[in-house]
C-alpha positions as CSV (number, residue, x, y, z in Angstrom):
1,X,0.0,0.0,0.0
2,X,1.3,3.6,-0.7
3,X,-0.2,4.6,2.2
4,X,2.0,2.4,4.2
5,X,4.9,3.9,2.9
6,X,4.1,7.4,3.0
7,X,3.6,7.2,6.8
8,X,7.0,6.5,7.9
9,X,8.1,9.5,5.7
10,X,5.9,11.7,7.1
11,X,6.9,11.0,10.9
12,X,10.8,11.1,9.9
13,X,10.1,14.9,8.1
14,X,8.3,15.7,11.5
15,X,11.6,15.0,14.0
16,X,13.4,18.3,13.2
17,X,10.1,20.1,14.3
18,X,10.2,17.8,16.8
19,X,14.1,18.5,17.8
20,X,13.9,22.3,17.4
21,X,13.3,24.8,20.2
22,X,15.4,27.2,22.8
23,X,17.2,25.1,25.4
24,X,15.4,23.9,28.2
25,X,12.6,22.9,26.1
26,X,11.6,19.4,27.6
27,X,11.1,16.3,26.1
28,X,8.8,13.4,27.7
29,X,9.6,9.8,26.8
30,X,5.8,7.8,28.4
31,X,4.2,4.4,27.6
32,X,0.4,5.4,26.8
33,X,-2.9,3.0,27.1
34,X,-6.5,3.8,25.6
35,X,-9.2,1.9,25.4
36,X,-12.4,1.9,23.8
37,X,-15.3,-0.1,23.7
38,X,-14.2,-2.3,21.0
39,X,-10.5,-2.3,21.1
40,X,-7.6,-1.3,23.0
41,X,-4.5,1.3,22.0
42,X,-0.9,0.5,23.8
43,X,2.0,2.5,22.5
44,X,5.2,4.1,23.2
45,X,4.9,8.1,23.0
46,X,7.3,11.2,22.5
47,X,6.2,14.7,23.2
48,X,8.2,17.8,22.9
49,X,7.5,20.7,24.4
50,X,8.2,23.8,22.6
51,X,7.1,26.6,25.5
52,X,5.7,26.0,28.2
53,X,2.1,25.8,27.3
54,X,2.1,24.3,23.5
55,X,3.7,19.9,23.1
56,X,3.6,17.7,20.0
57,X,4.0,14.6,20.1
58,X,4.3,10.9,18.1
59,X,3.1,7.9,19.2
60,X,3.8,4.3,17.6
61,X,1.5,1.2,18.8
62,X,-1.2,-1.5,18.3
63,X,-4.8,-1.5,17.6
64,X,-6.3,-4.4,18.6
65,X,-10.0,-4.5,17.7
66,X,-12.7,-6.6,19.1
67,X,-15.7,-5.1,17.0
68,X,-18.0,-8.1,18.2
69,X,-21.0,-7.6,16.6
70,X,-21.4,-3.8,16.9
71,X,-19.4,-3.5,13.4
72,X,-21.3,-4.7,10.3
73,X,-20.7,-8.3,10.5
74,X,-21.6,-10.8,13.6
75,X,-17.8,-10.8,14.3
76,X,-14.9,-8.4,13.9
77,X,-11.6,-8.9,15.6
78,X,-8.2,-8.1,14.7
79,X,-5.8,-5.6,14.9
80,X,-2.7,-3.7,13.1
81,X,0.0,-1.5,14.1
82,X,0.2,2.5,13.5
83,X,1.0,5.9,14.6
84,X,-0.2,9.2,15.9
85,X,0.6,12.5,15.3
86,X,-0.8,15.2,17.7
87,X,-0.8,18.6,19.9
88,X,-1.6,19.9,23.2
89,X,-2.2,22.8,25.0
90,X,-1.7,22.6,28.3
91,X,-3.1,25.3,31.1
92,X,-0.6,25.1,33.4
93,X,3.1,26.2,33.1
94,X,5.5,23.9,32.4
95,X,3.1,21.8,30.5
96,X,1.5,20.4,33.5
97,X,-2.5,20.8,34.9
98,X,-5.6,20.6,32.3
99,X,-4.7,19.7,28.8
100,X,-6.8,20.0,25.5
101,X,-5.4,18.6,22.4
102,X,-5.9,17.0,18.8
103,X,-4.7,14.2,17.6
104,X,-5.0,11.9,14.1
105,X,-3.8,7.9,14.1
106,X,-3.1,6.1,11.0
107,X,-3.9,2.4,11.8
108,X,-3.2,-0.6,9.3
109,X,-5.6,-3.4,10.0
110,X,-6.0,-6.9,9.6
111,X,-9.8,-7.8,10.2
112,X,-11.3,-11.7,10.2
113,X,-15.3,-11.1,9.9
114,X,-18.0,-13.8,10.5
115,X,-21.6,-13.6,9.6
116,X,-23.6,-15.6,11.5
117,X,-27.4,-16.9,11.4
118,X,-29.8,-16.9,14.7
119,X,-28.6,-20.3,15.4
120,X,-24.6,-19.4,15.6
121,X,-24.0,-21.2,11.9
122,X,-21.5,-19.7,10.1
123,X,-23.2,-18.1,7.0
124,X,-19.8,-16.3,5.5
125,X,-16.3,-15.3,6.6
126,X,-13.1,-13.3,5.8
127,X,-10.5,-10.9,6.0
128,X,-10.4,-7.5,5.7
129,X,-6.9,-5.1,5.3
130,X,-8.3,-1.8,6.0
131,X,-6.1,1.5,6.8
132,X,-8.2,3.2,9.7
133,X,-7.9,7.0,9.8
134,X,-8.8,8.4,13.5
135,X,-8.7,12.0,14.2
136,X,-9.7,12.7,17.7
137,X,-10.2,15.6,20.4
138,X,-8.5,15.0,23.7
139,X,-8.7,16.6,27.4
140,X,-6.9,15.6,30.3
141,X,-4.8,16.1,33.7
142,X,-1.2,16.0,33.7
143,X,0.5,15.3,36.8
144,X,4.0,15.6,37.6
145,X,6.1,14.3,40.5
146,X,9.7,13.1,41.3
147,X,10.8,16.6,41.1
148,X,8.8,17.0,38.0
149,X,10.9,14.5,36.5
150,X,7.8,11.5,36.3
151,X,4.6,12.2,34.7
152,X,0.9,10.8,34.9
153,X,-1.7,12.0,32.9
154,X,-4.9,10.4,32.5
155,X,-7.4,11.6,29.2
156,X,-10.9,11.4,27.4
157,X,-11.1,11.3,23.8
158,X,-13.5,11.6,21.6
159,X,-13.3,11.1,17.8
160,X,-14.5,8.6,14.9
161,X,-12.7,6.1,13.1
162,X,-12.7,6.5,9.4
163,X,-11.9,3.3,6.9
164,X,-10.1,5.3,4.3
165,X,-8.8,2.0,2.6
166,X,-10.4,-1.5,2.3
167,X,-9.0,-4.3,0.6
168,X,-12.2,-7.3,1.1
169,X,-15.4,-6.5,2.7
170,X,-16.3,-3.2,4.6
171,X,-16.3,-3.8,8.6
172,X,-17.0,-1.7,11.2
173,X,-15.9,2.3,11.7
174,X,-17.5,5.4,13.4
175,X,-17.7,7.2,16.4
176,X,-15.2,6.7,19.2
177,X,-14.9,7.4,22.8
178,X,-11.5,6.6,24.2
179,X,-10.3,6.5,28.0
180,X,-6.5,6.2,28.3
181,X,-3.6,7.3,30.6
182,X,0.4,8.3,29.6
183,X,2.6,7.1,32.4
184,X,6.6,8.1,31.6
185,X,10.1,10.3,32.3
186,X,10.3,13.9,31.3
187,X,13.8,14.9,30.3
């Protein structure tokens, strides 16, 4: 897919924006967990600060999807690996307190689908590659300790989950509603 090679691009142009800044500028290095009603998000995060109210950041992870039947086939599970590009504005100085950002992932997808009759006999099957574009609204509370050096910050998201790309049968995409948490070391 092109789309899988354009992505890796894209995040490498990013890192100079990333890297730039005045001295004292701080980076923060965090695991991060959301979940969602049909799936859940780990992933290893970077942010950079670049003043003390404004932060982008990258994320790579997993999407692992557990549509159930709530997609459009009795059974949707799978999963694929991704990435996140986002922003936040935070309140407080030094990038700590309230938080309000945006944020888009770029998933790549591997769904198996069943289709089931009333009596749980398999009617039809498959698999799905789909490339899952989520742009999503965050707020949260960051919280610093270990002389500011270790951060927690749990978040609400709200967005939809777009199928951009589907190689087989459509499956499941919408709204989402994400509750997550970044726990990690700010340098």
């Amino acid at each position: 897919m092109k789309i899988r090679i354009l992505l890796p691009g894209v995040l490498l142009s990013l890192l100079p924006l990333l890297a730039t800044g005045q001295s004292g500028k701080s980076w923060d290095l965090s695991f991060e967990f959301q979940a969602y009603p049909t799936g859940l998000l780990p992933g290893i995060r970077l942010e950079r600060g670049f003043d003390d109210h404004h932060a982008l950041h990258l994320r790579a992870g997993y999407n692992w999807v557990r549509h159930r039947d709530l997609g459009e086939w009795d059974d949707e599970r799978g999963g694929g690996f991704g990435g996140t590009l986002g922003y936040r504005f935070y309140l407080g100085e030094g990038r700590q307190n309230w938080f309000f950002g945006a944020r888009s992932d770029l998933w790549f997808n591997q769904i198996d689908w069943q289709d089931l009759d009333d009596d749980g006999n398999l009617l039809a099957e498959g698999t799905s590659d789909i490339v899952v574009l989520q742009p999503t609204a965050e707020a949260g509370y960051l919280f610093t300790f270990g002389n500011d050096s270790w951060l927690f910050a749990p978040s609400l998201g709200f967005g939809l989950e777009i199928n951009v790309q589907t190689e087989g049968e459509e499956v499941g995409q919408g709204a989402i509603l994400l509750l997550g948490f970044t726990l990690g070391k700010r340098f």
